[in-house]
C-alpha positions as CSV (number, residue, x, y, z in Angstrom):
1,X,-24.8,46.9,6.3
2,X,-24.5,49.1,3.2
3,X,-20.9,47.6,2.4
4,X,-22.3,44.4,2.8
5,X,-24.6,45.0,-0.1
6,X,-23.2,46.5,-2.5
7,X,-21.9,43.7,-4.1
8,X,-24.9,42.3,-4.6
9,X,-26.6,45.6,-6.0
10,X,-23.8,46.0,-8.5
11,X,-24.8,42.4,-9.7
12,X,-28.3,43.7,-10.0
13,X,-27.6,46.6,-11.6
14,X,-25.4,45.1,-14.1
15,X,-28.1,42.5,-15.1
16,X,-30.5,45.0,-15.4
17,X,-28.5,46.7,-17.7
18,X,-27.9,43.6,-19.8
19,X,-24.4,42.7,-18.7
20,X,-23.7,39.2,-18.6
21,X,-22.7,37.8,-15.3
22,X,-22.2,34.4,-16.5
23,X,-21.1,31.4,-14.4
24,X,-18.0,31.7,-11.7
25,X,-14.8,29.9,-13.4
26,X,-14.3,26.5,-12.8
27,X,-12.0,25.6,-10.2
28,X,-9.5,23.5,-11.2
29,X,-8.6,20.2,-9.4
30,X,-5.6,19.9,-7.6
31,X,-4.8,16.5,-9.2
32,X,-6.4,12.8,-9.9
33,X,-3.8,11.0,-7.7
34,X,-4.7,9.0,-5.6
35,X,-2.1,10.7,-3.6
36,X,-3.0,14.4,-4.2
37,X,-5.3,15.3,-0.7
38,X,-4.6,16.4,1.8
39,X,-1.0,17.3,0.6
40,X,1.2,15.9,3.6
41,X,0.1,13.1,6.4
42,X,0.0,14.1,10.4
43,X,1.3,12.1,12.7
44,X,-0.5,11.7,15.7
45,X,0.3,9.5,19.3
46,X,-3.3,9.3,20.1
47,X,-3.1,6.0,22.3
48,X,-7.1,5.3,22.0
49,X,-7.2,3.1,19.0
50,X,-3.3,1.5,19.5
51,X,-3.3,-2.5,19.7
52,X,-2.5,-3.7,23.0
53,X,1.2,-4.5,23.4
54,X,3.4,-5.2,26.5
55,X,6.2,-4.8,24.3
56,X,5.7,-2.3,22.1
57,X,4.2,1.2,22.6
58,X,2.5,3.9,20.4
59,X,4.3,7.2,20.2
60,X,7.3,5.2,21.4
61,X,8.5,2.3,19.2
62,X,6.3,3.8,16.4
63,X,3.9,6.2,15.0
64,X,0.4,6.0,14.0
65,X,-0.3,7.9,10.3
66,X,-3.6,10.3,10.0
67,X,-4.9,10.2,8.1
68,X,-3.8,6.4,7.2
69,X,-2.3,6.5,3.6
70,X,-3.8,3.9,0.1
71,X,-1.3,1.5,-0.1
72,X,-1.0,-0.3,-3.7
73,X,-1.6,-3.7,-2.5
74,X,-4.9,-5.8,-2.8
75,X,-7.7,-4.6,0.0
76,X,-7.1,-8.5,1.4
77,X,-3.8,-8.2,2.0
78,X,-1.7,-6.4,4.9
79,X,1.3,-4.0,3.0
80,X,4.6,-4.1,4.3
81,X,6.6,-0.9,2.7
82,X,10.6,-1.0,3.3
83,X,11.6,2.6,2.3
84,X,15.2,2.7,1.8
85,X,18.1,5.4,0.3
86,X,20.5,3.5,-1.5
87,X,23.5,5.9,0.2
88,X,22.7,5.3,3.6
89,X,24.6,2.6,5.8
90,X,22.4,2.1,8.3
91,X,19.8,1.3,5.0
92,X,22.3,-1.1,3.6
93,X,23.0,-2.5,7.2
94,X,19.4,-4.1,7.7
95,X,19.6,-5.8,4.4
96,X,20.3,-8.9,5.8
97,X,17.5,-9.0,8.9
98,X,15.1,-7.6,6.1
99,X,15.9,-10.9,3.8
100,X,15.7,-12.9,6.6
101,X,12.2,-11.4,8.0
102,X,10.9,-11.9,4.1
103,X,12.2,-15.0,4.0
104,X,9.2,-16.3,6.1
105,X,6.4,-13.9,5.1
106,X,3.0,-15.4,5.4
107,X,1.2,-15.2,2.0
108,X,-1.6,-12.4,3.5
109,X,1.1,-9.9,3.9
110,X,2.2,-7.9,0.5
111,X,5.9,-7.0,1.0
112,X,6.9,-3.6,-1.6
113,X,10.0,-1.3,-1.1
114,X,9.6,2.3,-1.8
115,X,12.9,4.3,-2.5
116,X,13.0,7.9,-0.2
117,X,13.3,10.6,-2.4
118,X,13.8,14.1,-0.9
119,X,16.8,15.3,-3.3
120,X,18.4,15.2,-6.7
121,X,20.8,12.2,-6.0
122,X,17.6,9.9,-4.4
123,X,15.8,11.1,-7.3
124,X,18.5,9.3,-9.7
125,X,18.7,6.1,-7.3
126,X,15.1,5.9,-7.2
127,X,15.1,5.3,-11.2
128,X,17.3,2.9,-10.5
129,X,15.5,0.8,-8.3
130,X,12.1,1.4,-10.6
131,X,14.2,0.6,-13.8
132,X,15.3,-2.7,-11.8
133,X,11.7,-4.0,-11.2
134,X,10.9,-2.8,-14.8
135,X,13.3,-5.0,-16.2
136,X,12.3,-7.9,-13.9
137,X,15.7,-7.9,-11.8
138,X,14.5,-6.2,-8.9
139,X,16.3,-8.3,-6.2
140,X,19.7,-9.2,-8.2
141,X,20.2,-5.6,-9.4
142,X,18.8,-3.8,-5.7
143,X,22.1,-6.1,-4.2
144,X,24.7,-5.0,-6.6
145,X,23.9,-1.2,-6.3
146,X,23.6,-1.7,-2.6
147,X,27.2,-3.7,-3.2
148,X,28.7,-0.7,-5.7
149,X,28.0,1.9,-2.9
150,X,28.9,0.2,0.3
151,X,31.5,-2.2,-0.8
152,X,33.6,-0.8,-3.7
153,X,32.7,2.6,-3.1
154,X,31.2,4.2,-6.1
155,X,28.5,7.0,-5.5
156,X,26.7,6.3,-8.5
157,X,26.3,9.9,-8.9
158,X,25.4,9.6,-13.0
159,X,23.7,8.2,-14.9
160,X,26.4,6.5,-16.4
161,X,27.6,4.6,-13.5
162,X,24.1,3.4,-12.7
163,X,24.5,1.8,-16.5
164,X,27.8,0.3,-15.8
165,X,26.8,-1.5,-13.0
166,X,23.3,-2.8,-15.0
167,X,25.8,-3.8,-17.6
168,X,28.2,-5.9,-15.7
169,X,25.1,-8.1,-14.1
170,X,24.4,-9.2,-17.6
171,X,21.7,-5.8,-18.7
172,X,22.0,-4.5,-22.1
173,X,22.1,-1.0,-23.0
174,X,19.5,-0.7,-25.0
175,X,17.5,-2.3,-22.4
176,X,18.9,-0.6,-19.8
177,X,18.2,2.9,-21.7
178,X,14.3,1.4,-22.6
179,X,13.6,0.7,-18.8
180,X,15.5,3.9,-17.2
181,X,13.8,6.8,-19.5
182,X,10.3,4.7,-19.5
183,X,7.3,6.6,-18.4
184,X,6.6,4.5,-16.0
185,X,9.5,4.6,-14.0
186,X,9.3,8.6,-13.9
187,X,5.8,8.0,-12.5
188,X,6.9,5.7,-10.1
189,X,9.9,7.4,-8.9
190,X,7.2,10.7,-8.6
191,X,4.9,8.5,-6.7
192,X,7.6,7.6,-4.1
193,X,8.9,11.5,-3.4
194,X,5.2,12.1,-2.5
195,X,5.4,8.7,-0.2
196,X,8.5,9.9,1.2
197,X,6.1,13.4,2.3
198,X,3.0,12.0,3.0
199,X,4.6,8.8,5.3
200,X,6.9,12.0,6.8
201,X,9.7,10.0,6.7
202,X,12.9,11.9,8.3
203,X,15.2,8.7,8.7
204,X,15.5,5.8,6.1
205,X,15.2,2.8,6.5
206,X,11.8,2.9,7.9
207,X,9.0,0.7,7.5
208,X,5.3,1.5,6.9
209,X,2.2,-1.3,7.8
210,X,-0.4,-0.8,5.7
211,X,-0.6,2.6,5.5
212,X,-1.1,3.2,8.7
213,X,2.1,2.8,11.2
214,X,5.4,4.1,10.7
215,X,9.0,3.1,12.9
216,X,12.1,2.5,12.2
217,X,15.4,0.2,14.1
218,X,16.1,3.1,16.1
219,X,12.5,3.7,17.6
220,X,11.8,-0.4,18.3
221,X,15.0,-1.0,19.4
222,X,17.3,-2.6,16.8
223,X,16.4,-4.7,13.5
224,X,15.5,-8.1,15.6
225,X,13.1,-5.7,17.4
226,X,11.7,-3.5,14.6
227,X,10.7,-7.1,12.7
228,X,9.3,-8.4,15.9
229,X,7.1,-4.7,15.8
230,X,6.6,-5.0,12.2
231,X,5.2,-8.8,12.9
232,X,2.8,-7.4,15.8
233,X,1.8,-4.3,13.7
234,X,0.5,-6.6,10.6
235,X,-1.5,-9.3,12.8
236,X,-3.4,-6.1,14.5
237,X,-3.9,-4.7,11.0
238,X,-5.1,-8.2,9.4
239,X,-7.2,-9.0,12.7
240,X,-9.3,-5.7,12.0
241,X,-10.1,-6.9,8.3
């Protein structure tokens, strides 16, 4: 009991004795993103809120996120995120089910990609991509990396080779240097490293619905499979709204 109070008596001595006490510091927030809490997203199997599939099963052909992530698509739209590492095969190898799935996107579904960034070399290819979208060339300039890694075998391991390829598809240097080192893209490319945490995302490609589910080929069963799951995922998710 006595070491219990004695805090509180020092405190009373202390004002008595015209110490100032003054007000506890402030604690200082841990962020203002909308990304900043809680630090990393669990993944849970809980079957009790799954949709109802005879195909496709929770904790099986996908995951459920908790708690479910902000996407950065309008509320009345259902978001599609492709995350992708430019130096992975199997990422360039469902290019072409991925074009033809957004080839016949209803308009209620918001399609983004979202590079995975977990080291220095994602990091650079992430920049990339962002300084591709900055420039307005997203989908040309997303091919002919994909093309410069997988087909003619450059790493683009600097910064420099990442200009050359930006240069041959037309892309000047200034405005290649403008778009690359622009704030924005640094805050993009940020934003998508704490993506790659929060969606837990151990093996790219994957795709994320709305925030909320998380699977990739290998878990539905091969890309005609995974779009089929993607498809059911997004009508459950829209169906809710």
């Amino acid at each position: 009991m006595m070491r219990t109070a004695c805090p509180l008596l020092a405190l009373l001595l202390a004002a008595c004795e015209g110490g100032d006490v003054g007000p506890a510091a402030p604690v200082e927030p841990a962020g203002n993103s909308e990304l900043s809490s809680p630090a990393d997203a669990l993944e849970t199997d809980a079957v009790d809120d799954a949709p109802a599939s005879a195909r496709f099963t929770l904790g099986t052909h996908y995951r459920r996120l908790s708690p479910t992530q902000p996407t950065s698509s309008s509320p009345d739209r259902v978001e599609v995120a492709a995350l992708f590492a430019y130096a992975l095969p199997d990422a360039y190898a469902l290019e072409a089910a991925l074009d033809r799935w957004r080839a016949r996107l209803p308009g209620w579904i918001s399609f983004v990609r979202i590079p995975v960034v977990r080291n220095d070399l994602e990091r650079l290819h992430a920049r990339a991509y962002y300084a591709a979208e900055q420039i307005g060339r997203a989908d040309a300039l997303h091919a002919a990396l994909y093309r410069e890694l997988h087909v003619v075998g450059n790493p683009l391991d600097s910064r420099g080779a990442i200009a050359d390829v930006f240069a041959r598809a037309g892309v000047p240097a200034a405005q290649f240097d403008a778009a690359f080192d622009a704030y924005e893209v640094h805050a993009r490319v940020r934003r998508a490293e704490e993506l790659t945490r929060r969606y837990r995302i151990d093996a790219a490609p994957a795709i994320v619905v709305n925030g909320k589910y998380t699977t990739t080929a290998a878990l539905a069963g091969g890309p005609d499979a995974l779009f089929a799951l993607v498809d059911f995922l997004a009508d459950a998710e829209r169906s809710e709204r």
